[in-house]
Structures are given as C-alpha cells and as structure tokens.
C-alpha atoms as one frame of an Amber mdcrd trajectory, in Angstrom:
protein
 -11.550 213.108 -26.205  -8.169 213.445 -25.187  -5.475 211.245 -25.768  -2.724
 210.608 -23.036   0.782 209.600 -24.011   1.851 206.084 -22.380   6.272 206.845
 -21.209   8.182 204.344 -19.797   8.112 203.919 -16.160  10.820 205.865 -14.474
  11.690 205.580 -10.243  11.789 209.351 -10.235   8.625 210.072 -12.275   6.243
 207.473 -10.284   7.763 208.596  -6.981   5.008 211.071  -5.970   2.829 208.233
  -6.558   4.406 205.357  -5.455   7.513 203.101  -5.671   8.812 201.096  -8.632
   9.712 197.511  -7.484  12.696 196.087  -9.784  14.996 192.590  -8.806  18.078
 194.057  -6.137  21.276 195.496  -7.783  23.244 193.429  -5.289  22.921 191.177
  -3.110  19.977 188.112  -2.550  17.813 190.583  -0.913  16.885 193.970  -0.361
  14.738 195.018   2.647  12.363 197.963   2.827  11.895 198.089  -0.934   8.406
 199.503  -0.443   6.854 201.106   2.682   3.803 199.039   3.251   1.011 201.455
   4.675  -2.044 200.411   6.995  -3.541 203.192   8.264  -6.524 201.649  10.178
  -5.375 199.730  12.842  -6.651 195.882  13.020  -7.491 195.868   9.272  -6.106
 192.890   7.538  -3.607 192.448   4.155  -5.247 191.239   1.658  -3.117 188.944
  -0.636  -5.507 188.970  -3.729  -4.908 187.121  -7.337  -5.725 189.498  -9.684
  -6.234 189.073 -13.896  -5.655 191.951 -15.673  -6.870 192.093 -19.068  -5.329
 194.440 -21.982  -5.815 197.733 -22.733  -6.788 198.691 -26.318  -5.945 202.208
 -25.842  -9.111 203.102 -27.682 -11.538 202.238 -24.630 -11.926 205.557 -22.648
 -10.742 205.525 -18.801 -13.706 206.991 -17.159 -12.917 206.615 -13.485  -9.581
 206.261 -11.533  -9.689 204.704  -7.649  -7.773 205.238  -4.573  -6.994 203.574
  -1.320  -7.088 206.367   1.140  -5.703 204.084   4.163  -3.551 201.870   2.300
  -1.057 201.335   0.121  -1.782 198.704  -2.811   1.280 196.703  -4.602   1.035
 194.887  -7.746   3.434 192.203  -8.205   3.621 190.623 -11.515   3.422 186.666
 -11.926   2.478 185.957 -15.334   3.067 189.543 -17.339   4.655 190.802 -20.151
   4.281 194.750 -19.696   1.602 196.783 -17.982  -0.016 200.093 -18.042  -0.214
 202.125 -15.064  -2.407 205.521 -15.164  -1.855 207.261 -11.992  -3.502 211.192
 -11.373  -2.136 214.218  -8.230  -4.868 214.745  -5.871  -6.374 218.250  -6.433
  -8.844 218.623  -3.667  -9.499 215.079  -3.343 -10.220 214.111  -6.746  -8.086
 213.221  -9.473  -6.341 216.144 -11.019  -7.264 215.385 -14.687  -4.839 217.857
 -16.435  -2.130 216.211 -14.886  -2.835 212.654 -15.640   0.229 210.031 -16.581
   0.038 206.834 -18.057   3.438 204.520 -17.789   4.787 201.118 -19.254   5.841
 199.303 -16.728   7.765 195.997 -17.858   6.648 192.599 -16.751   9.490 192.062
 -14.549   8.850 195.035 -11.835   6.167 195.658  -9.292   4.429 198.602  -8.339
   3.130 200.256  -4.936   0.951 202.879  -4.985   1.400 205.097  -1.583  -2.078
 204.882   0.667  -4.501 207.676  -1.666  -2.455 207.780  -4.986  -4.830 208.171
  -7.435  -4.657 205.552 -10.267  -6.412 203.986 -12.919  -7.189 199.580 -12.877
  -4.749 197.296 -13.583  -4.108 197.292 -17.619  -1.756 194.906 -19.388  -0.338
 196.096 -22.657  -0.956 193.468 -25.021  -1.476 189.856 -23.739  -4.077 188.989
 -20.016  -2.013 188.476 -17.326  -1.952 187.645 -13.899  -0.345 189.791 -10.449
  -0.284 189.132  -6.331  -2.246 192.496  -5.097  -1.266 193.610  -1.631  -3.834
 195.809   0.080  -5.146 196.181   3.822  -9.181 196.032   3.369 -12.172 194.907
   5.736 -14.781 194.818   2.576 -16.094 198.453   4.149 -16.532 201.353   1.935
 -13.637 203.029   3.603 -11.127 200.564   1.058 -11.557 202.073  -1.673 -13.041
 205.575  -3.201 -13.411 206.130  -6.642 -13.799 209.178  -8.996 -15.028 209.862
 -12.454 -12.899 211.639 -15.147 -13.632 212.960 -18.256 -12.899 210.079 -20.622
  -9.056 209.690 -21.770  -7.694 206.941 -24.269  -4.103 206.024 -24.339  -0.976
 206.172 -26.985   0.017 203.085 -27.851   3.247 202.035 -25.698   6.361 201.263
 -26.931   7.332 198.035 -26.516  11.073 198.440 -27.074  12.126 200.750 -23.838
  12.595 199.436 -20.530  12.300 200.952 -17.015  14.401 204.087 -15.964  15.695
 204.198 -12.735
C-alpha cells in the first residue's frame, strides 16, 4: 500500500484545487476571498455542521468525492489542524499518482473549486467541528465519488504552519 506524505498547506500548492482561507492581512474585512460556485441555477447553499473525526494515518483512503457543480468550503469552528487529501482530474477520475495530502491549521478554511477531487474531512489528532458551504438539492448530481487504490498517510507535523 502506498504511503502519501502529509506537507503543510501552501496558497500556491492548493491553488489548482481550491483556495486557502486565512484571517485578512489588513483591514476588518476582505471581500471575494473565495469564489463561491453554483453551477445549477435555483439550487440552494447548504450551510451544513459537519464533525470530522481524526485520521490515524493507518486507515486506508479508498475513495475521494467531488462536487461537479459546486464549490464546497470548510470553515473551521472547533479545530486544531486538519488533513486535506485532494487528487487532478485525469479523465474524470482521480489521478491517483498525483495525489496530495496537506495540514491545514485550525485557524484557516478551505474551498474546494466546483469538481476538485478530494478526500472527507480528516482532523489530525483531536474530533472537531466546521460550517460546510455547498449548493445541493439531495439529487445524485451533488456529489460523485470514485474509488482509489488504498493510500495511508505520513504522520503530519504539528510544528509548521500555513505557507502563503
């Protein structure tokens, strides 16, 4: 089985995938941090609590997901650091030999563009709790998922932050 090697979250190395979400540099706001997609007209956001439990590393990913219409944010709210596993589409499945796992600190978000393949939600070492952000109608059309060959992941290392 192979074994994939958890980096720090970086802006430029999740970019193809989506955006990293991290507190404004200046200012009390900062618009357009994310663009928010909704590619099927009259579907509803779905503001979903979501509990994310930890990852081992030794329990094989089998199967990684995407939202083909949608994009889908995670927003911490009671975190300490996550794992995010996210894939290239070759031919529209996951391209396995290109899979990345990242630490993402409790303290940023993420948003996944509309059909970024990625894995489900994995804390590091403690459950914790995020607001999801996804436009679904409960049809089959929300969500697609794939089987991989099964992975594990590297432990992460707890002492480095995000890169931006």
């Amino acid at each position: 089985m192979r074994t994939i090697p958890i980096e720090p979250i970086a802006t430029d190395a999740f970019a193809p995938f989506g955006d990293l979400l991290v507190a404004p540099a200046l200012g009390p706001r900062q618009d357009r941090a994310a663009a928010i997609e909704n590619g099927r007209a009259g579907v509803p956001l779905n503001v979903a609590l979501v509990r994310s439990e930890p990852s081992s590393g030794l329990m094989p990913l089998t199967r990684m997901e995407r939202h083909p219409h949608s994009s889908q944010a995670f927003l911490p709210l009671a975190v300490g650091s996550y794992l995010v596993v996210v894939a290239p589409d070759r031919d529209g499945r996951p391209d396995e030999a290109a899979l990345r796992a990242f630490r993402v600190p409790g303290h940023a978000g993420i948003n996944y563009r509309a059909g970024a393949w990625h894995a489900h939600m994995m804390t590091a070492t403690e459950p914790g709790t995020f607001a999801m952000l996804v436009h679904e109608d409960g049809t089959e059309a929300d969500c697609v998922f794939a089987a991989i060959a099964p992975v594990t992941l590297a432990p992460p290392d707890e002492t480095a932050g995000p890169r931006t």
